[in-house]
Structures are given as structure tokens and as C-alpha cells.
DODO-805718 format. One record per residue (C-alpha): residue number from 0; residue in one letter; x, y, z. Coordinates in nm, 2 decimals. Layout:
residues N
seq: NUM, type: A, u: X, v: Y, w: Z
...
end
This chain:
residues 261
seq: 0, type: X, u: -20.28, v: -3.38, w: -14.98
seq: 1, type: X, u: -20.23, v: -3.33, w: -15.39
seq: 2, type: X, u: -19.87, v: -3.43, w: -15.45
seq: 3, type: X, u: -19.79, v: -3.07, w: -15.61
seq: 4, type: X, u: -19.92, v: -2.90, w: -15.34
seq: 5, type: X, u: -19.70, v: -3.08, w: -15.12
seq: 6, type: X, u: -19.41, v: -3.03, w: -15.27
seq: 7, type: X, u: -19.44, v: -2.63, w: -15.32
seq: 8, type: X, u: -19.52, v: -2.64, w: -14.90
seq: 9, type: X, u: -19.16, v: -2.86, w: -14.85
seq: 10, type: X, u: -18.98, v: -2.66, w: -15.12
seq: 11, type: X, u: -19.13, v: -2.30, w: -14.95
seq: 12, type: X, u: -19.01, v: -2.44, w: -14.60
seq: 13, type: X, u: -18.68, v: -2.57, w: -14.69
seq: 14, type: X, u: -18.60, v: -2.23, w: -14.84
seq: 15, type: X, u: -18.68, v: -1.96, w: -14.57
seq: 16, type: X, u: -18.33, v: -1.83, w: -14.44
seq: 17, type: X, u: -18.25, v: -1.85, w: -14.07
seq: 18, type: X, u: -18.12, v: -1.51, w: -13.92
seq: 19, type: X, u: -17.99, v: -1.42, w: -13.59
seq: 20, type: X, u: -17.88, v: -1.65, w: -13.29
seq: 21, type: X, u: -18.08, v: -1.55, w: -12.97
seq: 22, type: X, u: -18.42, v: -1.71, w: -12.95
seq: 23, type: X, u: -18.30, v: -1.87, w: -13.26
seq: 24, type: X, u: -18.56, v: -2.21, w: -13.21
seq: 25, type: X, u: -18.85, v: -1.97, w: -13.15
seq: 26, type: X, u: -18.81, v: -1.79, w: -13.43
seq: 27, type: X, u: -18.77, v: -2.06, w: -13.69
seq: 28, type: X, u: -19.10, v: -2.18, w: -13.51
seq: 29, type: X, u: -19.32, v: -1.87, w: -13.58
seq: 30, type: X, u: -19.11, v: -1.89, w: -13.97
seq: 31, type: X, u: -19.25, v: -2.27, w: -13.98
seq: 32, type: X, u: -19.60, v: -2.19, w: -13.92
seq: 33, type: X, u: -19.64, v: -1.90, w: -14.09
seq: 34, type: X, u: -19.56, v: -2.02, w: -14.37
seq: 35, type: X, u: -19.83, v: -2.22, w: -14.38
seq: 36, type: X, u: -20.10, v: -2.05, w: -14.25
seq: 37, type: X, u: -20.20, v: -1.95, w: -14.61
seq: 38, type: X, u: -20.29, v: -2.28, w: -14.63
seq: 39, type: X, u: -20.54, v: -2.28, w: -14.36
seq: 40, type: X, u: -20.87, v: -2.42, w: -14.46
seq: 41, type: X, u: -20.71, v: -2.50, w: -14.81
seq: 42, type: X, u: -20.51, v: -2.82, w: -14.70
seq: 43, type: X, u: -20.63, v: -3.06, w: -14.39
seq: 44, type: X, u: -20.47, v: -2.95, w: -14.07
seq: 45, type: X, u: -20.37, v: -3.28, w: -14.01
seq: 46, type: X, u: -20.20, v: -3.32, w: -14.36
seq: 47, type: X, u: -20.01, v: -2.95, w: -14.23
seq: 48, type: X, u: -19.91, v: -3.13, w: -13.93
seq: 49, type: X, u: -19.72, v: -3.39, w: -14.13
seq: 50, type: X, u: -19.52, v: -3.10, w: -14.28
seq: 51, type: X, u: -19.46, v: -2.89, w: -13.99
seq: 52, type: X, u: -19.13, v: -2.92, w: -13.85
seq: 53, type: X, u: -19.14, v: -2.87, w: -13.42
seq: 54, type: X, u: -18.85, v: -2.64, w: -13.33
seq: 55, type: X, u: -18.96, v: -2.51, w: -13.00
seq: 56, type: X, u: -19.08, v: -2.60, w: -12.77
seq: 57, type: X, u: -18.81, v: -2.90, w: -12.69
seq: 58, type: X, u: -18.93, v: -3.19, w: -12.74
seq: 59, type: X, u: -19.29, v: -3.11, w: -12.87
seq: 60, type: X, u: -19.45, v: -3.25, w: -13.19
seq: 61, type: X, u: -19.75, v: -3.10, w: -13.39
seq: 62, type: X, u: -20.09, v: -3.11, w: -13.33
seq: 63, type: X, u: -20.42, v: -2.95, w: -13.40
seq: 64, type: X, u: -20.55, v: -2.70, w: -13.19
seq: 65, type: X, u: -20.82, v: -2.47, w: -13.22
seq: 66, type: X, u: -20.75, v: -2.10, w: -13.24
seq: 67, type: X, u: -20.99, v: -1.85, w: -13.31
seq: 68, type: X, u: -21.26, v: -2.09, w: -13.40
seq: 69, type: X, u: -21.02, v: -2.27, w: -13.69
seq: 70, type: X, u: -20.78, v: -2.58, w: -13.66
seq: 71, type: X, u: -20.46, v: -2.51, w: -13.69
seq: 72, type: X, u: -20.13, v: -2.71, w: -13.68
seq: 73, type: X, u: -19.94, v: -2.59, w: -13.37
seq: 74, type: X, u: -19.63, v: -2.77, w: -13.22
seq: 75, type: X, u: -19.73, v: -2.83, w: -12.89
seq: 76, type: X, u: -19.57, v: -3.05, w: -12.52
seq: 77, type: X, u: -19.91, v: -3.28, w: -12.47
seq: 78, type: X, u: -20.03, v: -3.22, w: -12.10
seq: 79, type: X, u: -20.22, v: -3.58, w: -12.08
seq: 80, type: X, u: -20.19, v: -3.88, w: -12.27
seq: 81, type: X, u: -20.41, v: -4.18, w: -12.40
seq: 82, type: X, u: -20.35, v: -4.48, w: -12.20
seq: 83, type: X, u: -20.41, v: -4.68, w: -12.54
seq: 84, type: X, u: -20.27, v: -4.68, w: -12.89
seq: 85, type: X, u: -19.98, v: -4.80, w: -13.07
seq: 86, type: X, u: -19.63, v: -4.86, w: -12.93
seq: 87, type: X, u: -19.37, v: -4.71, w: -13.09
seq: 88, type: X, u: -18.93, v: -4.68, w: -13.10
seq: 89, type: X, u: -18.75, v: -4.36, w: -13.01
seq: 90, type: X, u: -18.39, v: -4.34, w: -13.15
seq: 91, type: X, u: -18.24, v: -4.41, w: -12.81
seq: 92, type: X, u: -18.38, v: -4.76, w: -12.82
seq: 93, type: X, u: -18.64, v: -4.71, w: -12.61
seq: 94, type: X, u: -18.99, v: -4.84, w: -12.60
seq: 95, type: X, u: -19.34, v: -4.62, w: -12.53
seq: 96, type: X, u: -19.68, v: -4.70, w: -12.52
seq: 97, type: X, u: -19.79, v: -4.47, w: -12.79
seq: 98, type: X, u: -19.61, v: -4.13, w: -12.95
seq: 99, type: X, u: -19.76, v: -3.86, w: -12.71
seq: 100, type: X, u: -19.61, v: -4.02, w: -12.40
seq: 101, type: X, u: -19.21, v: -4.03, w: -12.61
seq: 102, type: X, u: -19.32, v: -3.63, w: -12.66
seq: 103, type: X, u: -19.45, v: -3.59, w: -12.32
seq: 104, type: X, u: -19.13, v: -3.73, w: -12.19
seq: 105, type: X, u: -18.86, v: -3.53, w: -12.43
seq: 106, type: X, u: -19.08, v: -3.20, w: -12.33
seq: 107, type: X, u: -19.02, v: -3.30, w: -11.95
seq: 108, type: X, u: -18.62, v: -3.37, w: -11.99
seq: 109, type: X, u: -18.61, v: -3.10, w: -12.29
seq: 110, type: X, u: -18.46, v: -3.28, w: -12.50
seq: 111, type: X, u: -18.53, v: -3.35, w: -12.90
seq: 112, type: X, u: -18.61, v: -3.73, w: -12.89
seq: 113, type: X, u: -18.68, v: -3.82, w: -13.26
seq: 114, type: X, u: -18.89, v: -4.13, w: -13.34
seq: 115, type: X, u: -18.72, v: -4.43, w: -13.52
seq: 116, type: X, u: -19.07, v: -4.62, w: -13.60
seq: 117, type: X, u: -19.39, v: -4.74, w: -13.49
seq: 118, type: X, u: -19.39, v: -5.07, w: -13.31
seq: 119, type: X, u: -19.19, v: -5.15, w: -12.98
seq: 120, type: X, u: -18.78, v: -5.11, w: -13.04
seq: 121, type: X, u: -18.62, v: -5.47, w: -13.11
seq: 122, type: X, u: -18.33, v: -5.42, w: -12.91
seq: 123, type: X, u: -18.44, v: -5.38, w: -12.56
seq: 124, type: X, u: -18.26, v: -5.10, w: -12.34
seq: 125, type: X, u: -17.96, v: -5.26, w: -12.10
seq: 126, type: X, u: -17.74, v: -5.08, w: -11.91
seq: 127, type: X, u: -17.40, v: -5.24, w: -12.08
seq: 128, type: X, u: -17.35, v: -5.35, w: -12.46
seq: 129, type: X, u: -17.35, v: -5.74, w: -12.46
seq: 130, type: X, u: -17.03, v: -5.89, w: -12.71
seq: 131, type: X, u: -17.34, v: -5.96, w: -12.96
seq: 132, type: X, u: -17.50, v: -5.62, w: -12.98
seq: 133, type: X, u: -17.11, v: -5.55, w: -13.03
seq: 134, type: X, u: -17.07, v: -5.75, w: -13.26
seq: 135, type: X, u: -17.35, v: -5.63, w: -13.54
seq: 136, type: X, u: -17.25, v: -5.25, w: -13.42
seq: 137, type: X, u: -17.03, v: -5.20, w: -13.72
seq: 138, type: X, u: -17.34, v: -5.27, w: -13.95
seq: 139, type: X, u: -17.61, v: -5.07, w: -13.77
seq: 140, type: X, u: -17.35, v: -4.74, w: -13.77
seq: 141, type: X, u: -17.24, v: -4.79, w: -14.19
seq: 142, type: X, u: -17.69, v: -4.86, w: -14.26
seq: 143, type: X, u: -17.69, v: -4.51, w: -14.02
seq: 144, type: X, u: -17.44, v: -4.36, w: -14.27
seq: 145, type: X, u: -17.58, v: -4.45, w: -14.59
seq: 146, type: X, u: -17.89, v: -4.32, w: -14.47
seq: 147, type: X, u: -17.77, v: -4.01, w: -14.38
seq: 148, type: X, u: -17.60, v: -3.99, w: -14.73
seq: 149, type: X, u: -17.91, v: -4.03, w: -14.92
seq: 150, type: X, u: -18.11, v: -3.73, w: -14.74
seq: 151, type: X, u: -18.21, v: -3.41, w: -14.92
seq: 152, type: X, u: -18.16, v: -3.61, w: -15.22
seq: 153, type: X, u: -18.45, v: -3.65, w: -15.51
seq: 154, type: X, u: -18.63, v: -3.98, w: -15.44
seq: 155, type: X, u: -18.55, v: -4.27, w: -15.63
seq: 156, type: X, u: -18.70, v: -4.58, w: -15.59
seq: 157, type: X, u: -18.56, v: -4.93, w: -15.46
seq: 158, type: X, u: -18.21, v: -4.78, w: -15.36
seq: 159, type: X, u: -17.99, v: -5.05, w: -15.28
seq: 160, type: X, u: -17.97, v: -5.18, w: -14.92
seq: 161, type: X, u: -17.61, v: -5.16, w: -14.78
seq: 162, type: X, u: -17.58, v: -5.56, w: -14.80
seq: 163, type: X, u: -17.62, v: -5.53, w: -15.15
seq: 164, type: X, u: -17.31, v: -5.24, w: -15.19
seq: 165, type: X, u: -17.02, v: -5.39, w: -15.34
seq: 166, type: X, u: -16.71, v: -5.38, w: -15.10
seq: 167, type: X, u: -16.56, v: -5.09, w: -15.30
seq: 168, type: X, u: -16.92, v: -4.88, w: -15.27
seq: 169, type: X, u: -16.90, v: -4.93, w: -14.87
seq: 170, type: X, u: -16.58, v: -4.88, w: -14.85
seq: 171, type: X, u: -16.62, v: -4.49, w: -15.02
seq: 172, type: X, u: -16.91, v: -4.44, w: -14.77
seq: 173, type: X, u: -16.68, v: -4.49, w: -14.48
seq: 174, type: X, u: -16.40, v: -4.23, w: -14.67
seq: 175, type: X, u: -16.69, v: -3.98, w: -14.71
seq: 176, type: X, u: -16.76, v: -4.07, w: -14.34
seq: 177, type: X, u: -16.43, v: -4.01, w: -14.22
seq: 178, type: X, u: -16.37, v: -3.64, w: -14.39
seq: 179, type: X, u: -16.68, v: -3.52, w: -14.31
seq: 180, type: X, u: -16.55, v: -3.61, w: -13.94
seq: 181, type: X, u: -16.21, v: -3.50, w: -13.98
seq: 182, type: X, u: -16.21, v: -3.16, w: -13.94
seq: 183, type: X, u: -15.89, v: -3.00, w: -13.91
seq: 184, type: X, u: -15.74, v: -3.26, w: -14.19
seq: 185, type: X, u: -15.50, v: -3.42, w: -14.00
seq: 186, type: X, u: -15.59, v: -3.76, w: -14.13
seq: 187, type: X, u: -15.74, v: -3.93, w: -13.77
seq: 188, type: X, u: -16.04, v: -3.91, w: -13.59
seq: 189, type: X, u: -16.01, v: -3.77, w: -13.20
seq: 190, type: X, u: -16.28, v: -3.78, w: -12.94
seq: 191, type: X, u: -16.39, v: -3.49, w: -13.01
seq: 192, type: X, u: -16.42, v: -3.54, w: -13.37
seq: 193, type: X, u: -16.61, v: -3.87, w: -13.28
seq: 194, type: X, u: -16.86, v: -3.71, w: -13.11
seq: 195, type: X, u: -16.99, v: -3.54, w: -13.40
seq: 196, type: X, u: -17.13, v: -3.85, w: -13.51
seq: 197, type: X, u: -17.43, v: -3.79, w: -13.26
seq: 198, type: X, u: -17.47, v: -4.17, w: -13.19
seq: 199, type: X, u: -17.76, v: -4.12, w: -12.92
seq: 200, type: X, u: -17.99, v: -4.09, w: -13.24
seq: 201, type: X, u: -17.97, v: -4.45, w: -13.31
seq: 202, type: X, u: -18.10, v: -4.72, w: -13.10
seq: 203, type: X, u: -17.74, v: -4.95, w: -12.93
seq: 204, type: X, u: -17.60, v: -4.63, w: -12.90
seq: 205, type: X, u: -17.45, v: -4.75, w: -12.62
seq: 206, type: X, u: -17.24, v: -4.98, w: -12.78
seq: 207, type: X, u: -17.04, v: -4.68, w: -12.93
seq: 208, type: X, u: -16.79, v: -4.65, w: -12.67
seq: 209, type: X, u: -16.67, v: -5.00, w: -12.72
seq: 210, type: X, u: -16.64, v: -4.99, w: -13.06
seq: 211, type: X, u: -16.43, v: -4.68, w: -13.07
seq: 212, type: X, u: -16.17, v: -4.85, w: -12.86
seq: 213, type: X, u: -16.16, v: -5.14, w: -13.08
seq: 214, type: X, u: -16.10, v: -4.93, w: -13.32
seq: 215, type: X, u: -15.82, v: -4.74, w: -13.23
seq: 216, type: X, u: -15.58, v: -5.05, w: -13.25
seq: 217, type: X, u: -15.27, v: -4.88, w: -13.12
seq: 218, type: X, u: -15.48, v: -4.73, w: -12.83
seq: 219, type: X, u: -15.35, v: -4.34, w: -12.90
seq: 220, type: X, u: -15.64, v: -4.23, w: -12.88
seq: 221, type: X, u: -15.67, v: -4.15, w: -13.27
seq: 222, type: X, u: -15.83, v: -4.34, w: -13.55
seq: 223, type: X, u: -15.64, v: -4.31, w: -13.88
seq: 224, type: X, u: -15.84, v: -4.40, w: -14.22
seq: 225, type: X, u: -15.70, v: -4.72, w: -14.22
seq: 226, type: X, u: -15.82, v: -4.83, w: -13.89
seq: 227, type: X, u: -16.20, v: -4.68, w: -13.96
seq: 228, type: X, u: -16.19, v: -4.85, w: -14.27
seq: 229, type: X, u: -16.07, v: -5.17, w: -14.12
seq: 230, type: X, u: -16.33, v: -5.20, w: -13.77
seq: 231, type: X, u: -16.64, v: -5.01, w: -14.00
seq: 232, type: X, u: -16.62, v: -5.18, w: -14.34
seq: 233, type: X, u: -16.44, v: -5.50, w: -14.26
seq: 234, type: X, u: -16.61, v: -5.59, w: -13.93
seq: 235, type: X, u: -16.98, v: -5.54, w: -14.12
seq: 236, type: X, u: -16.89, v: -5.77, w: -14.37
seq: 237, type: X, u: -16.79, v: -6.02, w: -14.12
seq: 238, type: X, u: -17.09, v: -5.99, w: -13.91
seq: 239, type: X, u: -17.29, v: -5.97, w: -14.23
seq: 240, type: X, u: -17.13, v: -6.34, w: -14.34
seq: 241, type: X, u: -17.13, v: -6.49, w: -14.01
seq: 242, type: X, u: -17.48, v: -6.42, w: -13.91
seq: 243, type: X, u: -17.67, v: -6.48, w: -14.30
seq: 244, type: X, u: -17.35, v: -6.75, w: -14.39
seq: 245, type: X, u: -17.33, v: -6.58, w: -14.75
seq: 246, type: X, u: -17.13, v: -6.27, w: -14.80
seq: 247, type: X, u: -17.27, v: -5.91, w: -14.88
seq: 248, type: X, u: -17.35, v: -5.85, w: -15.26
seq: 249, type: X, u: -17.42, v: -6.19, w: -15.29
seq: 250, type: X, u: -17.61, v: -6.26, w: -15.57
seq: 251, type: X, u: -17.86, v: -6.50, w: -15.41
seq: 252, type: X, u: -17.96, v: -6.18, w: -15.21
seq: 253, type: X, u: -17.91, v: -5.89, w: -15.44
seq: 254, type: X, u: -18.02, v: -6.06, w: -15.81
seq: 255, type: X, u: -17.97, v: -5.69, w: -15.95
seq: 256, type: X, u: -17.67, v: -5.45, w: -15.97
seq: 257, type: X, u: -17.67, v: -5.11, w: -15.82
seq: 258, type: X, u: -17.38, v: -4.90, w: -15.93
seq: 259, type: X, u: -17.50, v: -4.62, w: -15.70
seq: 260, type: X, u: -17.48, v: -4.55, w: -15.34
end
């Protein structure tokens, strides 16, 4: 698809307003694919699909159909499945033989199970975090931060990688973090303010529980900023140290300075 063409489809979708709260997925679906139909026939249906966002059903991913006598993109819950192609990670850490079986299964739990990359997941599923999945926890969450920090912005090439954020840059991210979480501004993080982090998109998810506890040092069931600050930041950079023996920013590993997040 031509670059500017691209753009104006993302730019067109990213605009349309959302109204109204019954029916509210299916209607942002019929928004999503209008809008492009006036790009039928103009633009590959398949280069479409990459752009069309699945809202509804639950679970179901795009693909193109034949309506009228003219493929179209249309978000669909696949029926059958190949028994061949090429494995990939959902972001609950979990391993399927090809994408169409990970949408088959989110349509059939209806559930929104995004897709972390192709390839099989390196951490295999267990039932309880082990002390080492613990362990590199801290790091996995603040790499899940920065990348949620740097979405929606304009694209800039080689951004820095957390290991090569000074200690100051990561430890902003974790304050940014923290009110963002902090709703009612009482300075510490509740349950229920924790759960906003939506850790079941990321792969060790199930590590989460044990971290929070070792968090909250004085075990009232509220994190204060100095605590996040202390089991987030400080606990990466000791995980970071122990398991490449050379400390984050390093200039053996980051040769360049980044003064941006």
C-alpha cells in the first residue's frame, strides 16, 4: 500500500467519534469498515485488513470475504483452521499453532486475546511463578510501560531500549506510571488501582500477584511512591546487573546517548 495512502486511512480511522453506549462494539465495527469501503478495489483487501481494527465480534480478527462478488475486509470468528502454518505468542504467554486457531479460541471464550508475536512464546505457561520468572518481573512490567508510553506517538527511529535509560529516565517512567494509576491522588496504589494495569496482556502475568506483595513492604495493602519506585526501578536494575554482570546504560551496551524516553 503507497505510504500516503496509508496514512490518510489511519488518520480517517483514528478520528471518527464514538457515540452512544449500547451496542457500542458493533457500532464502532460498521464505523471501521465503512470507512474504508471507499477504498474497495482501490487498495488490496489484504493491505485493508492490516488497517482494520476487529471490534466485534469478541475475539475475531480480519479477513477477506467475498460479498457481492468483491473481496472485502470483514472481521470475522474463523469456523475451521489450517492444521499447518506458523506458531505464534498470545499476550497471556501462551503458545498456538498458527494465528486463526489463538482467534478461534478468543471467539469461543469471548474474550480479546491480542497477539504478542509470531513464533512460539519463550516463557512457557505454568501454573505458579517460579523465584526466577520473579525475579526478571520488575523488568518485563517497566519494557511494558515504556512501550505503552511511546504509543500514538510520531515514529522515530532507534528509540532507546529501557536498558539503555539512565536511572533518572526510568525512574520518571515509573512516576508517570504511578499517577496515571493513582486515581483519587492520595499518593498509594490500592488493589483496585492495581488492577488497572491490565497485566493479563503480557506474557508472566502471573507473576503479578507476587510482585505486588513484595512490594507493599509494610503489608497495608497500599503502595506509596517510594515503594513502586523502590521494587519497579530498583529491582530491574538489579536483575538487569545480575543476569548481563554490567549495569544498565552501560556504555559497552548503549555506545550512544538518548536523552529521550
Amino acid at each position: 500500500m503507497l505510504p500516503v495512502v496509508r496514512l490518510v486511512l489511519l488518520v480517517t480511522l483514528a478520528l471518527h467519534p464514538e457515540t452512544g453506549t449500547g451496542g457500542r462494539a458493533q457500532r464502532k465495527q460498521r464505523l471501521a469498515e465503512e470507512t474504508l469501503r471507499p477504498y474497495l478495489g482501490r487498495v488490496s483487501p489484504e493491505d485493508l485488513c492490516d488497517l482494520l481494527k476487529c471490534h466485534s465480534p469478541i475475539g475475531s480478527w480480519c479477513q477477506v470475504v467475498w460479498e457481492g462478488g468483491v473481496p472485502v475486509p470483514k472481521c470475522v470468528c474463523p469456523q475451521t483452521c489450517p492444521r499447518k502454518g506458523a506458531p505464534v505468542c498470545s499476550v497471556l504467554g501462551k503458545t498456538y499453532g498458527n494465528e486463526c486457531l489463538l482467534h478461534k479460541e478468543s471467539c469461543r471464550k469471548r474474550r480479546r486475546t491480542g497477539l504478542a508475536h509470531t513464533g512460539p512464546c519463550m516463557v512457557p505457561r505454568a501454573a505458579a511463578c517460579t523465584d526466577k520468572e520473579l525475579g526478571q518481573f520488575p523488568y518485563r512490567l517497566l519494557d511494558w510501560f515504556l512501550l505503552l508510553s511511546r504509543m500514538g506517538q510520531s515514529y522515530r527511529s532507534a528509540q532507546p531500549a529501557q536498558s539503555c535509560l539512565s536511572h533518572a529516565q526510568r525512574q520518571s517512567l515509573a512516576e508517570r506510571t504511578f499517577a496515571q494509576l493513582d486515581r483519587n491522588h492520595d499518593g498509594k496504589l490500592s488493589r483496585r488501582d492495581l488492577r488497572k494495569l491490565r497485566y493479563k496482556r503480557m506474557p508472566l502475568e502471573r507473576c503479578a500477584r507476587r510482585f505486588l506483595q513484595s512490594c507493599d513492604a509494610d503489608r497495608n495493602r497500599k503502595v506509596t511512591l517510594q515503594e513502586w519506585i523502590g521494587c519497579l526501578v530498583d529491582q530491574s536494575e538489579r536483575w538487569f546487573q545480575d543476569f548481563m554482570s554490567m549495569k544498565m546504560g552501560s556504555r559497552k551496551l548503549c555506545p550512544s546517548s538518548h536523552p529521550k524516553l
